[in-house]
C-alpha positions, 0 to 999 in steps of 0.5 A: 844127216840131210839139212832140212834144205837138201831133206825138202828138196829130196822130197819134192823131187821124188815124184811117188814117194808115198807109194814106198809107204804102201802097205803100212796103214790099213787106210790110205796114204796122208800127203808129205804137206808140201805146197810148193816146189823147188828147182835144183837149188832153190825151195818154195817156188810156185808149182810148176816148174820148168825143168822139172816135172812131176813134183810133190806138191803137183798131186795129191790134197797137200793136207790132212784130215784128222778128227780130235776124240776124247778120253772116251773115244768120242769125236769132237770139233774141230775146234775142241782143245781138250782132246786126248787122241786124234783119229786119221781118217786118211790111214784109219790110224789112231795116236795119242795126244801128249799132255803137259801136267806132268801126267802118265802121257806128259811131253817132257818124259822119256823112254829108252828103246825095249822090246822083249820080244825076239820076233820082234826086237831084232836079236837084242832086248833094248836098255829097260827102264832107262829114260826119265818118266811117270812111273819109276821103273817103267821108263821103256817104249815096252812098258809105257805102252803097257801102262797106256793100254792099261788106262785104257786111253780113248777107250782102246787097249791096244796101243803101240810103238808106231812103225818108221812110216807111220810115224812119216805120216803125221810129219807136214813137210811144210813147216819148217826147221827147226819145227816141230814139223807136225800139226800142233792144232791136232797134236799139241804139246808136240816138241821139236824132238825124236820120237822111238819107233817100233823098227830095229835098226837092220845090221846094228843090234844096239840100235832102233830107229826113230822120227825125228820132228825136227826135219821129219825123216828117220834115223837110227840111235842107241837103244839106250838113248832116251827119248819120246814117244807116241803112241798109236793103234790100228793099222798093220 
């Protein structure tokens, strides 16, 4: 695995990085959230640098612009803390706002990687049911998502396991290591942890990918691994 070091500065020197996302959001493209730049060794230097041209941090908003909604999908201030999703306005994504009650949607649950679609899955189902979770039983990416559409949380039932590049585009490249490198005001109760998404891992049947917000990239793991998972609609 990359440090955060080497990950930042793989990062800012890649002019166009975001164009590999193209396609994934219905919307447009978030920024990375870097703000400054870096040499072949050294990080967080004022833009721009001689040498190297080009970089992140050079273009673009170096933000985000998000709007917090309530259990019914309505838009509230900036301010408001107690919102239950949060609305891109820059990919027109929707996500889910963990809890921390102990609820369906509480941080600490876990989930182990299922999908019972062969479309989708990749040649092999995934582990069922095998994270720790609300509902006993129900403890899979496959059926939380079920089991939030079911609510019909902010007023939406089609909710689902975000791909690897959406999951990319809520991560804020400017926090750093050890995280959670995303923005806590809009997603609270956020840990610094690894996050399922929807995508096999190409070649490898037992495995899937997730985000990580520890160092905001994505890898692979076991299926059968148990961890978070948020949720989002729209796009695609």
């Amino acid at each position: 695995m990359l440090s955060r070091r080497h990950h930042l500065l793989w990062l800012a020197l890649l002019v166009g990085l975001a164009a590999s996302f193209s396609g994934a959001h219905a919307g447009g493209l978030n920024d990375t959230g870097i703000k400054t730049c870096s040499n072949a060794t050294e990080n967080g230097l004022p833009c721009p640098v001689a040498g190297f041209p080009g970089q992140d941090a050079e273009y673009g908003s170096n933000g985000f612009d998000f709007t917090k909604l309530d259990a019914n999908g309505n838009a509230l201030p900036a301010s408001a803390t107690n919102h239950a999703c949060v609305r891109d306005n820059v990919t027109g994504l929707t996500w889910e706002v963990k809890t921390a009650n102990g609820s369906l949607r509480d941080k600490n649950w876990t989930y182990t990687w299922y999908d019972s679609n062969p479309a989708t899955n990749g040649g092999a189902l995934g582990t069922a049911s095998g994270g720790a979770c609300h509902d006993t039983g129900r403890c899979d990416t496959e059926k939380y998502a079920q089991d939030v559409n079911a609510t019909g949380l902010c007023g939406f039932r089609d909710w689902r396991i975000p791909t690897p590049n959406e999951l990319l585009s809520i991560v804020d490249n400017s926090i750093p290591y050890p995280g959670p490198t995303i923005n806590v005001g809009y997603f609270p109760n956020t840990q610094s942890s690894f996050f399922w998404s929807s995508s096999p891992s190409a070649g490898y049947s037992s495995n899937a990918r997730y985000g990580s917000f520890y160092y905001g990239d994505v890898i692979g793991d076991l299926r059968s691994s148990a961890l978070a998972v948020r949720l989002v609609r729209g796009g695609q």
